[in-house]
Structures are given as C-alpha cells and as structure tokens.
C-alpha positions as CSV (number, residue, x, y, z in Angstrom):
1,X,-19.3,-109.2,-38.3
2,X,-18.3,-112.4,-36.0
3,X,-15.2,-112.3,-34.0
4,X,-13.0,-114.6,-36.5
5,X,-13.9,-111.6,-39.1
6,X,-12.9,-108.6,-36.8
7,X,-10.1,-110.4,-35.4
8,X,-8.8,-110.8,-39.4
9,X,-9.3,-107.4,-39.8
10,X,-8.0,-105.4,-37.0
11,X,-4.7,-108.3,-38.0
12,X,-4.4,-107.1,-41.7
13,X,-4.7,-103.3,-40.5
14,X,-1.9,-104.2,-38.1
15,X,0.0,-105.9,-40.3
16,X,-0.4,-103.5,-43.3
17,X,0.0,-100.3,-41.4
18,X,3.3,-100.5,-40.0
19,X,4.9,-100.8,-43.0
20,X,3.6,-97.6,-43.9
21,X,4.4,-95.6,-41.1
22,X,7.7,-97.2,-41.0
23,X,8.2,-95.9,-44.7
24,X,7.1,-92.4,-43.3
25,X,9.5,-91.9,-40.2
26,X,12.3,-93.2,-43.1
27,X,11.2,-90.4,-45.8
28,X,11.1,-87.6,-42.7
29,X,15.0,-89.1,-41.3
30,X,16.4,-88.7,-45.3
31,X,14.4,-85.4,-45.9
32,X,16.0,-84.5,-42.9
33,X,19.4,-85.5,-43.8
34,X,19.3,-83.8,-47.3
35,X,18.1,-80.8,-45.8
36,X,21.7,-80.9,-43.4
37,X,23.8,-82.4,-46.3
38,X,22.7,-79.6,-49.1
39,X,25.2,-76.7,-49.7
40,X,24.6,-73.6,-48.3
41,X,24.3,-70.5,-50.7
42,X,27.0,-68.1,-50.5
43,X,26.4,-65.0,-49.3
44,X,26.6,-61.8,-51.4
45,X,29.3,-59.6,-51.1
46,X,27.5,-56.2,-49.4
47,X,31.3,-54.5,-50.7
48,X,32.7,-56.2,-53.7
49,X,36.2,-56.8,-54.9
50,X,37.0,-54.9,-57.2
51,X,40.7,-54.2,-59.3
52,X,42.0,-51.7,-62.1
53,X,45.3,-52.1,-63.6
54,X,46.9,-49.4,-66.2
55,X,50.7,-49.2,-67.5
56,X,52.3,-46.2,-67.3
57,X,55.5,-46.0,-69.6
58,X,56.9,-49.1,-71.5
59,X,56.8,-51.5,-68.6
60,X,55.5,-50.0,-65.3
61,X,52.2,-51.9,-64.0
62,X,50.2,-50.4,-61.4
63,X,47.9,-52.4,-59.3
64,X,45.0,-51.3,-57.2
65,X,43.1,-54.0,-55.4
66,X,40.1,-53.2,-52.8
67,X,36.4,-53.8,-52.2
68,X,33.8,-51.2,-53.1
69,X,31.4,-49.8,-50.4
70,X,28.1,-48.6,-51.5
71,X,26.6,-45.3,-50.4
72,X,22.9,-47.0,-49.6
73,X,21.7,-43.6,-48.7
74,X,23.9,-42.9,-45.9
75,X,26.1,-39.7,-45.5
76,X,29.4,-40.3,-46.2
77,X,32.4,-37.7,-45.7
78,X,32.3,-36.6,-42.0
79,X,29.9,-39.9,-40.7
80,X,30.7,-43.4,-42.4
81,X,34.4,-41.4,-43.3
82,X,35.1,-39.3,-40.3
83,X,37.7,-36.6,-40.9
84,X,40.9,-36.8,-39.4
85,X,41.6,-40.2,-38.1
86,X,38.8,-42.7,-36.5
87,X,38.7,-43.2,-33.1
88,X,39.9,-46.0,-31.3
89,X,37.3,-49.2,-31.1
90,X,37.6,-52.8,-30.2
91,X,39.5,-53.7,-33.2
92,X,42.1,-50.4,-33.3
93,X,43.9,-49.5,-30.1
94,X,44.8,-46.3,-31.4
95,X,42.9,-44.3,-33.9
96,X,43.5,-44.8,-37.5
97,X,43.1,-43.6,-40.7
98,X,40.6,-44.7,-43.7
99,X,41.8,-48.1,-45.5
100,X,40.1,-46.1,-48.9
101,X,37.8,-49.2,-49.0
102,X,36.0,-52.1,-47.4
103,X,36.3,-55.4,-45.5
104,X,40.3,-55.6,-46.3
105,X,43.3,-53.3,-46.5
106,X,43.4,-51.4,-50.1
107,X,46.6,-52.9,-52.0
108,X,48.4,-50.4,-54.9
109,X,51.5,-52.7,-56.6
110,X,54.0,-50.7,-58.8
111,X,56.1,-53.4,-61.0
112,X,58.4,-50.4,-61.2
113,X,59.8,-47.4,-59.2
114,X,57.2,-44.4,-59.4
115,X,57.2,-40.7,-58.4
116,X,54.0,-39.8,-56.5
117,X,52.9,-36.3,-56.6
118,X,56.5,-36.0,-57.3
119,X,58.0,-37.7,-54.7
120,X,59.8,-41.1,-55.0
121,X,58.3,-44.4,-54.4
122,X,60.4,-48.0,-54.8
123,X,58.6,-50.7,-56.6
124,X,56.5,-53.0,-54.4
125,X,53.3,-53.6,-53.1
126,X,51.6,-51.0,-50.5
127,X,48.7,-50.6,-48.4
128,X,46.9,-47.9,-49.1
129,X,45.1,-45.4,-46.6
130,X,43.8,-42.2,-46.1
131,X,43.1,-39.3,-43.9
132,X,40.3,-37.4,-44.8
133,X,39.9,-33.1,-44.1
134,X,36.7,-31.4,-44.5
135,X,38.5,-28.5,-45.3
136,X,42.1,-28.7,-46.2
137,X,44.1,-31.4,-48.7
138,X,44.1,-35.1,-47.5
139,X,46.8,-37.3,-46.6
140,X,47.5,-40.1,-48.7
141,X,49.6,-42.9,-47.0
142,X,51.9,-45.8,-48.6
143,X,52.6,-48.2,-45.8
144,X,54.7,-51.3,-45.9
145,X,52.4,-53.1,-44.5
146,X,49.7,-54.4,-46.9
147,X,48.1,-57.2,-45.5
148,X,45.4,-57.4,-43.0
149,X,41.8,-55.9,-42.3
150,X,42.1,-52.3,-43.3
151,X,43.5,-49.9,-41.0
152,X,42.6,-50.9,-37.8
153,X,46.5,-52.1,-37.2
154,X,48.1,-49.3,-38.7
155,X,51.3,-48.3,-37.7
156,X,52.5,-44.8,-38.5
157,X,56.8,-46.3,-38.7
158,X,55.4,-48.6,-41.5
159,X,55.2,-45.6,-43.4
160,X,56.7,-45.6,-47.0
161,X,55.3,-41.8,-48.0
162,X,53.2,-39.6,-47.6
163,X,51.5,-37.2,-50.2
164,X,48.7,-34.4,-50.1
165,X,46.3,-34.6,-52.5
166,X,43.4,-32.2,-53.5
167,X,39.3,-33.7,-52.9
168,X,37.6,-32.3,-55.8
169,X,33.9,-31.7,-55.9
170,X,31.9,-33.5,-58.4
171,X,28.6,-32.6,-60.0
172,X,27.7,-36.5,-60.8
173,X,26.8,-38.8,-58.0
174,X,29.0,-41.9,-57.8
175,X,26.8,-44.9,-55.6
176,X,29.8,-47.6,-55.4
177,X,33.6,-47.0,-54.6
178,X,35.9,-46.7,-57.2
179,X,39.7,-46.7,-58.2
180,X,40.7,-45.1,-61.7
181,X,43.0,-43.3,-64.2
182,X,42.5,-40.7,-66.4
183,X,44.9,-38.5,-67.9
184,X,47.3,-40.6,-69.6
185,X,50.6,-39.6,-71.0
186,X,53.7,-41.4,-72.1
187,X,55.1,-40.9,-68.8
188,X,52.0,-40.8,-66.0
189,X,48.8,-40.7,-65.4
190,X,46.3,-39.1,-62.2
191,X,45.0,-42.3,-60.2
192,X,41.7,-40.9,-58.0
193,X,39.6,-42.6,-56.0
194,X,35.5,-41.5,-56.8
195,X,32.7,-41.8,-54.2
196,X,29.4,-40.1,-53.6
197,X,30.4,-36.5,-54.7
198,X,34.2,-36.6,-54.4
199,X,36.9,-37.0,-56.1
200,X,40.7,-37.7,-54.7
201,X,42.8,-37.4,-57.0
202,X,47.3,-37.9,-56.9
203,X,49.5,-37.7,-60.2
204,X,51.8,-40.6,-60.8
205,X,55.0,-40.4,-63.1
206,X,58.3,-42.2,-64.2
C-alpha cells in the first residue's frame, strides 16, 4: 500500500472510531445512572405487623396491634425473653419489661370500659408489656404510654394496671407470635398471647 492509501486509511479508522467509543463511554454514564436512579426493593419485615380485633358485648372493640417475632430455632422463655425484667442496655437506662412483641411497643385499644381479670380498666388505648416468671404467674402491664419502641422507655408511674395471669404449657409448637381470643360469651372473652410452647392467657369482661 503507498502512503496516500495508508494515510486514507489510518484517517477513516480515526474518523470512524471515535464515534463509537464515544457512543460506549455514553451507554456506560446512562447504565450508570439507571443503575443510581432505580428503586430500591423493600426490605422484608424479619417481625411482621400483625392485628386482631374481636367485640365483646354489643359495642366494645378491642384492638391489639404488634409485630410477630419468629422463633428461628432459638430458645425463647429465659434467653431471647429473660425472666423478670431485662437489664439495662444502650437504649433502656433502667431495666424493663417485655413489650409482648417486636420492633414497636404492643398497642391493646378498648372502645369501651373493660374489667381485666376483674379489675377495671377505662376505655383508651394502652401499651402493652410484660414480665415474664419461670416459675410463678406473670405480670401483665397497661401503661398510658403507648407510643414508642417497646419497652425500653418504660416508666413504672405510667401505669394504668396491673394483672397476674397464668403461662400455660402447650403441647403444639407455635413458630410466629400471636395475639387471640377464644372463649367468647356475651359478655367477655380470654385474650392470650401464643409462642413457642406457651400460652398467656387474661379474661376480659363488661
């Protein structure tokens, strides 16, 4: 090949091949951009909300809002639960009780007044907490308070009552946390909270 013909060539290789690596860098900068700009996926729920609702009576809603832990293997009652209250951590100055739940404090709303394990309770919206016992009834608290994380701000003066309630030993194996009713009347019902092997239980009336 002369010089005139290499010269034309090396000029159309020029020529043509800028355009094409120009074309490249562009594809790579809006790959890049859609790869910034695309949504991300939400991510799942490791305790799920979760709420039950029953009526009691003619008019008298009750409410239960809370998330539901799994048991993933892991001991429970006396580990993941301590008894008694937790200790104090970075989040709780004091220790506290179990917020009967995950990620958020446990709600229970009664449209009207109730009596729990016979004792009186105004309508309203309560958090709802617990302290566990290995061996003797728990404590099952009401708090004014029912906002915020759990228990990890709980203050014992926000109390609205306080009831013992019987754990009760199950023979069926339950994997997710759950809140529900069972014998209705025309007049009450028992709420219990069910997880792994146990059973709380606490008898609402009119």
């Amino acid at each position: 090949m002369n010089s005139t013909g290499l010269l034309t060539a090396l000029l159309a290789l020029t020529v043509g091949g800028w355009p094409s690596l120009s074309a490249q860098e562009t594809q790579k900068t809006q790959d890049t951009q859609q790869m910034q700009e695309a949504p991300r996926l939400p991510r799942v729920a490791t305790s799920p909300k979760a709420s039950v609702v029953q009526r009691i009576g003619l008019d008298t809603d009750i409410t239960i809002v809370y998330s539901r832990p799994g048991v993933k293997g892991r001991k429970i009652w006396g580990e993941l639960v301590p008894y008694g209250l937790a200790p104090a951590n970075q989040y709780a100055p004091k220790p506290f009780p179990w917020r009967a739940g995950a990620n958020a404090t446990t709600t229970i709303e009664f449209s009207g007044p109730v009596k729990i394990q016979g004792k009186e309770l105004s309508a309203g919206k309560y958090g709802l907490h617990m302290i566990p016992d290995k061996d003797k009834d728990w404590i099952i608290i009401f708090s004014k308070n029912s906002s915020g994380a759990g228990s990890f701000k709980y203050m014992e003066d926000e109390d609205a009552l306080r009831v013992t309630a019987k754990p009760v030993t199950e023979t069926t194996f339950t994997e997710w946390l759950e809140f529900g009713f069972e014998n209705l009347s025309a007049t009450g019902a028992t709420c219990y909270l069910r997880w792994e092997k146990l059973k709380i239980p606490f008898e609402l009336s009119l």
